[in-house]
N, C-alpha and C positions, 0 to 999 in steps of 0.2 A: 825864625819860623814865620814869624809876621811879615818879613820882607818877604819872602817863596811864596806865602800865599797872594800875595797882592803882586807876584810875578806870576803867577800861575793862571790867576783870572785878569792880566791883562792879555796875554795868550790866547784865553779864550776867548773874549772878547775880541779881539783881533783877525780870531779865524773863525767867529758866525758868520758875518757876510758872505765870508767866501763858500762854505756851508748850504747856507740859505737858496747861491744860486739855484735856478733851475736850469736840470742837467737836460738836453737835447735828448730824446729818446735816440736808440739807433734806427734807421731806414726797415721797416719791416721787410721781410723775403719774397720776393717773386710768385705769386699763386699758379700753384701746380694744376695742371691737368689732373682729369681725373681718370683712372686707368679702370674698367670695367674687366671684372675675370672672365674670363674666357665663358663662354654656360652651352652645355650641350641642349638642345633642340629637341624633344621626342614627339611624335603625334601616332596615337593610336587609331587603331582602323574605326573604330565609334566618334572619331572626330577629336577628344580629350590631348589636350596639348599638356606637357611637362615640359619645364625648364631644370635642368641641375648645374650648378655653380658654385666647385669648389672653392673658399675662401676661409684663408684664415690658417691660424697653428691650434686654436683653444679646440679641444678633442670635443665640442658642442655641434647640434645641429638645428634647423628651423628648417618646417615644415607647413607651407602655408597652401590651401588649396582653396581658391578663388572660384563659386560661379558667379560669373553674371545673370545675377539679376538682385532684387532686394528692394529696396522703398520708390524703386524707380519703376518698379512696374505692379504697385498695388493702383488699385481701382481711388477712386474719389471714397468710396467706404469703405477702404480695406489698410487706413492710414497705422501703423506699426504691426501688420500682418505680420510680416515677416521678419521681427523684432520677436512674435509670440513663436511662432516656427525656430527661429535660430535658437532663443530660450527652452524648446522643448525636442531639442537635438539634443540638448546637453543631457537630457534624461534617462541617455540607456539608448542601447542598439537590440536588434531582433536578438542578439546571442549573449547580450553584456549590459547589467543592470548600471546607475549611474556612478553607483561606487564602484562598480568591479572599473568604468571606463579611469577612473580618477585613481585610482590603485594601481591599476597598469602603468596610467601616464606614472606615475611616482615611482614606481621601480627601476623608470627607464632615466629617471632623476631629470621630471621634468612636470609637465602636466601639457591640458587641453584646451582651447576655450572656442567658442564658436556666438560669432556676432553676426547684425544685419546690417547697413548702411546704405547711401544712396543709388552706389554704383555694382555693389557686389553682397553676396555670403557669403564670409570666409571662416573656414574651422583650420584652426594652427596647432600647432606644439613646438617646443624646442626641448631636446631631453641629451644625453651623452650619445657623442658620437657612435658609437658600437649599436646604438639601437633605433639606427636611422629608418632601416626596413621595417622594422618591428613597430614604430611611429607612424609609417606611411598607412601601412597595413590598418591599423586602428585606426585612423583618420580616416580611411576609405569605409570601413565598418560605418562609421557616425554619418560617412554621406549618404551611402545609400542602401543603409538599413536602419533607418531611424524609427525607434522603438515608437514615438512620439504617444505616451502613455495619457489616458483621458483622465486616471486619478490626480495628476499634477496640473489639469489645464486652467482652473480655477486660481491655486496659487497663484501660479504665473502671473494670470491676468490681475489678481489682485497687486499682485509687485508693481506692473507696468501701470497702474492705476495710481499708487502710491509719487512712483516716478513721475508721471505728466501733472499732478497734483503741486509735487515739488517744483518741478519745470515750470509751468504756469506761473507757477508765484513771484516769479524772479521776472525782473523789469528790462533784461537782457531776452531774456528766453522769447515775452510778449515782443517785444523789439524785432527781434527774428524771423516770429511767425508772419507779422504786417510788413516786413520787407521782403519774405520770400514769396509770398500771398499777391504782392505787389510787381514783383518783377516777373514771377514765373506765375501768372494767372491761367487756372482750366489745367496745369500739370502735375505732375509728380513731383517734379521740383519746388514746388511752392506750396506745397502741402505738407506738414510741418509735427502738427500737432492731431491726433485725433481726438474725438472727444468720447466722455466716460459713457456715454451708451453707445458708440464706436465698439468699444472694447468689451463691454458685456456682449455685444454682438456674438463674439466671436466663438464660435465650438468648432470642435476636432473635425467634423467635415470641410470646414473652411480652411483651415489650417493645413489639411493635408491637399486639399484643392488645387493651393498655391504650389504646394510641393511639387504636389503631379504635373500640373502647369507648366512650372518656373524650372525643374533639376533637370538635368539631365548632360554629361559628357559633352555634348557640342559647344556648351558654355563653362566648362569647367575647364581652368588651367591649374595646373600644380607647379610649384616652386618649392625646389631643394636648396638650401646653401647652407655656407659651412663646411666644415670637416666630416666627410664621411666615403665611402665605396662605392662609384658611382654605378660598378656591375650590378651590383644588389641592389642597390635603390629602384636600378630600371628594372630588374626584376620584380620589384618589389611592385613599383606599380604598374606592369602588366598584367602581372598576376589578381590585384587586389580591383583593378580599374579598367581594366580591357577588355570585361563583358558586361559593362554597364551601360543601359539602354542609351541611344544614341539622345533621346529625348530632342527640346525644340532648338534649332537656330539658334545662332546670335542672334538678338536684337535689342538694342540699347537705342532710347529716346532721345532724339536730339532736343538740348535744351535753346529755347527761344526766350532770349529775356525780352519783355517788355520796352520798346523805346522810350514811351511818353513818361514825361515826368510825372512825378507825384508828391502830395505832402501829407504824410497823416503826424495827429498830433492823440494818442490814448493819453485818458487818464488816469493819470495816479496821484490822489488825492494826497496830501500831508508830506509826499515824498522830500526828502531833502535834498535827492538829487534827481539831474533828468538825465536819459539813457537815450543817445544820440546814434542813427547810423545816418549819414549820407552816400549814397552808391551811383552807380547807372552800370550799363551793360560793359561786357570788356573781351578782348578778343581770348582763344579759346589755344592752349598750347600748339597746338597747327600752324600758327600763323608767324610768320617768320617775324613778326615784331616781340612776340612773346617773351623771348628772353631777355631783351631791352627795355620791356616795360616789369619786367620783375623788378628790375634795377632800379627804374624811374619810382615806382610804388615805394620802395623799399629809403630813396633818399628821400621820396615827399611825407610817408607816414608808416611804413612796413619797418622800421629798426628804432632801437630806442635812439641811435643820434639822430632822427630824423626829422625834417623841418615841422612837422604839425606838431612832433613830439614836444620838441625843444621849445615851440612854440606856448601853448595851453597847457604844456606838463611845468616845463623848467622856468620859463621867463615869467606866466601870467598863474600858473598854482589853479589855473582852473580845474584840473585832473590829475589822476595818478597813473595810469595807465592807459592809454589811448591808441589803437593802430590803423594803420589801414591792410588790407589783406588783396587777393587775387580769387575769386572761387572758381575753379574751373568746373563744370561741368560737361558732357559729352557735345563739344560743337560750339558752347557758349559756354558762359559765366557772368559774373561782376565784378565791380572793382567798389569797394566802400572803406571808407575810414567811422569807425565806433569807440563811442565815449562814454564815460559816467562823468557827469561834469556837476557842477553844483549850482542848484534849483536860480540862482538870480545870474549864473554865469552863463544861461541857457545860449539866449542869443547871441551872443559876445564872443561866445564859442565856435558854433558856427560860422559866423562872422569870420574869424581869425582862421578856420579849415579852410574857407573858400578864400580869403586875402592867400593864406602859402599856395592854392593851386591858381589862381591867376598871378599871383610872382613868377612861378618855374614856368608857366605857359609866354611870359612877357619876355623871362630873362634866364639865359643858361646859367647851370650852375659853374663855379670856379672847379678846376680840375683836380685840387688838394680834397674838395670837397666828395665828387663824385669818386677818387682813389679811394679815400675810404671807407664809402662806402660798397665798392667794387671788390675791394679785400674781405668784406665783412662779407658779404655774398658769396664770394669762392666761397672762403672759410667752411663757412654753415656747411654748403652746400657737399664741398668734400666729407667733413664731420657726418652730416648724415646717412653717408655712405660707409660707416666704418665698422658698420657690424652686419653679421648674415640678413638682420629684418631688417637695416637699412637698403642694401642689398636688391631683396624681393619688393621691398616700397618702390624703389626707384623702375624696377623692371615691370611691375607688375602697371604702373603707372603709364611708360612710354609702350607698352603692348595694350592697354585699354584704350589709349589717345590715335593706335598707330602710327606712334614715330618707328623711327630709325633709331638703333644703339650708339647713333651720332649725335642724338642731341644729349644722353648722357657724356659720351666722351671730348666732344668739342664744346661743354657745356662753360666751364671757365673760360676757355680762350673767346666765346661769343659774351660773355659779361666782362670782360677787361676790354674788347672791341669797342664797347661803347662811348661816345662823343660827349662833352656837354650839350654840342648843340641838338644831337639826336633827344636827347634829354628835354630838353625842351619840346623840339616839333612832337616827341612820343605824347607828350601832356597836353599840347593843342589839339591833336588827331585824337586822342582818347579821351579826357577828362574834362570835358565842360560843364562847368556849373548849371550852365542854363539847362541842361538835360538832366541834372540830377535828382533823384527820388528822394525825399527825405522823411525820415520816419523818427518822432519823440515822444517819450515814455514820462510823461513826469506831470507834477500840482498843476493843473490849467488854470488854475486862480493865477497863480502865481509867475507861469510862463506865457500864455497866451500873448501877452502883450508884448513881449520880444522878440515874436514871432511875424508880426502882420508881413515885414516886410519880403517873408519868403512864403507865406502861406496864398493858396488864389483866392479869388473874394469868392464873398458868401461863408457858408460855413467850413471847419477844418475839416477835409478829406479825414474816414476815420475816426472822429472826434466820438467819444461818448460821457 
């Protein structure tokens, strides 16, 4: 017995190493194009576009009805107007109190919600296929018969008070507002937060002011997708949508970022960490480099293997989370990388964001490097597309931008096109430090001093 066991763990012994090695992954698979369904086209004679786009086998449907307009076209004093409007949509229609609206959606085994944002108001649903018309129909109810009741407007405004309360408080949020403030000065775009006599401002004449203003068919697109009948659906919103006032134009703000740089430094006194964005201006989905620089973004600070990541997340522990992003807005955008980094890591941090963007601008990346990241980008990018509101995101996106349904479908094939060296000159041509705006949220006792050498003289831009 004694000799087998001392045979059995020499054995073992024997076959750890070989064990141990590590096994070569296999070659991942070729990134597919992305195949876009087919989507019927409707425009009603009040101008109101619908798209329908069958997808899919799940017997579900989404229903998403987009106008144009929402935070992009309040006034300087009218900062979450239309955050109070979309909130008091959800209240009941001329015919349907707000539960009978939420009872409905439930029967159809689904529900409602109706939001505001920078570019648009959208009121959606998804519920069972069989009750795709029956969903249109009540979505067109909430658009333009909104009950918009004065017993509720109070509430409301106290929620959205509670909300910029909470928002304020956070050292990300402040971050936000002095970088949008910064880049998009005198606009809609840059205008962020209102303030709490903003919002007592606001009564039911105003609220419905915007409505009258802002609604109307010429600026309303509807999106069907999923599983449902497409006879009936157009029926459906002909019927419910086709003698709805034609109301104003298009018209969407072109956004103009700011060129000149800037630096502000807010204080947050005791903070233990400071809240970092660096950005400047960045070209706008139109622009044929666009989808090159999604990639270039995405391998400098847009994914988590990414150089600023791996940098100040993984090598130096200065952060835990750090990205950089693309904003597009109509015409312009920005391009920033934002961090929470810790209070003595301040400058050091920055530091090391601006060392990874003069590396990629000096020297191209290895092509093992940029493959995987190019995989990782398909990837996403098809995944996003995998369900009916991935679907109407995607579409509703390249019909606001006015693209082509080509830059959805040639979308992979123009991200696997790309060069190291494109890579490179994209980061020379776009991302100069010396242009960059920077904005930090944290102890001024404590950071000031690791700052001088980005900050202009005299005092810090923003300081208080």
């Amino acid at each position: 017995m004694k000799r087998l066991l001392l045979l059995l763990t020499g054995l073992a012994l024997a076959t750890t190493p070989m064990l141990a090695q590590k096994q070569t992954p296999p070659e991942g698979g070729k990134p597919r194009d992305f195949t876009l369904p087919r989507r019927q086209v409707i425009t009603l004679d009040n101008g109101l576009k619908a798209s329908l786009v069958p997808y899919g086998d799940v017997p579900k449907v989404t229903v998403n009805i987009f106008v144009r307009t929402g935070n992009m076209h309040e006034k300087a004093n009218e900062i979450w107007l239309s955050d109070l409007l979309a909130q008091l949509m959800q209240e009941g229609t001329t015919s349907r109190t707000a539960q009978a609206l939420s009872e409905e959606a439930a029967r159809m085994g689904g529900s409602i919600s109706v939001y505001s944002n920078f570019s648009a108001m959208v009121i959606s649903g998804s519920v069972l296929s069989e009750f795709a018309p029956a969903l249109v129909s009540l979505l067109a109810d909430v658009l333009t018969n909104p009950r918009l009741p004065a017993s509720e407007l109070e509430r409301l405004k106290a929620n959205l008070k509670r909300d910029l309360t909470v928002d304020k408080s956070r050292p990300q949020s402040q971050a936000n507002e002095k970088f949008a403030a910064v880049m998009y000065p005198d606009q809609p775009y840059g205008r962020i937060y209102p303030t709490e006599e903003m919002l007592t401002s606001y009564d039911l004449a105003k609220v419905k002011g915007f409505y009258d203003t802002q609604f109307g068919a010429q600026r309303t697109q509807v999106y069907v997708s999923g599983k449902f009948d497409k006879d009936a659906v157009e029926k459906a919103i002909r019927s419910s949508l086709g003698n709805w006032r034609k109301g104003p134009a298009m018209n969407i703000p072109v956004a103009k970022p700011a060129t000149a740089k800037s630096f502000a430094l807010l204080d947050r006194p005791s903070a233990p960490q400071s809240t970092l964005i660096v950005g400047l201006p960045m070209i706008d989905p139109t622009q044929p480099d666009y989808v090159p620089m999604v990639v270039t973004n995405s391998l400098l600070g847009g994914s988590f293997g990414s150089r600023i990541t791996s940098n100040i997340r993984e090598n130096k522990g200065y952060t835990y989370s750090p990205y950089s992003s693309i904003s597009s807005y109509y015409r312009g955008g920005t391009w920033s990388e934002r961090a929470d980094v810790t209070t003595e890591h301040t400058g050091a941090s920055i530091r090391e964001i601006l060392k990874e963007v003069n590396l990629l601008r000096t020297t191209a990346p290895t092509k093992a490097e940029l493959t995987g990241i190019q995989n990782y980008e398909s990837g996403i990018f098809v995944l996003r597309n995998s369900s009916p509101g991935g679907i109407i995101n995607q579409l509703s996106f390249i019909d606001f931008h006015g693209l082509d349904e080509s830059y959805l479908t040639n979308y992979v094939k123009n991200v696997m096109a790309v060069t190291p060296e494109r890579v490179q000159q994209l980061t020379q041509k776009y991302i100069n430090p010396q242009n960059m705006t920077m904005i930090v949220v944290g102890d001024r006792s404590k950071v000031e001093s690791q700052l001088t050498e980005y900050k202009p003289a005299g005092k810090l831009s923003g300081s208080k």
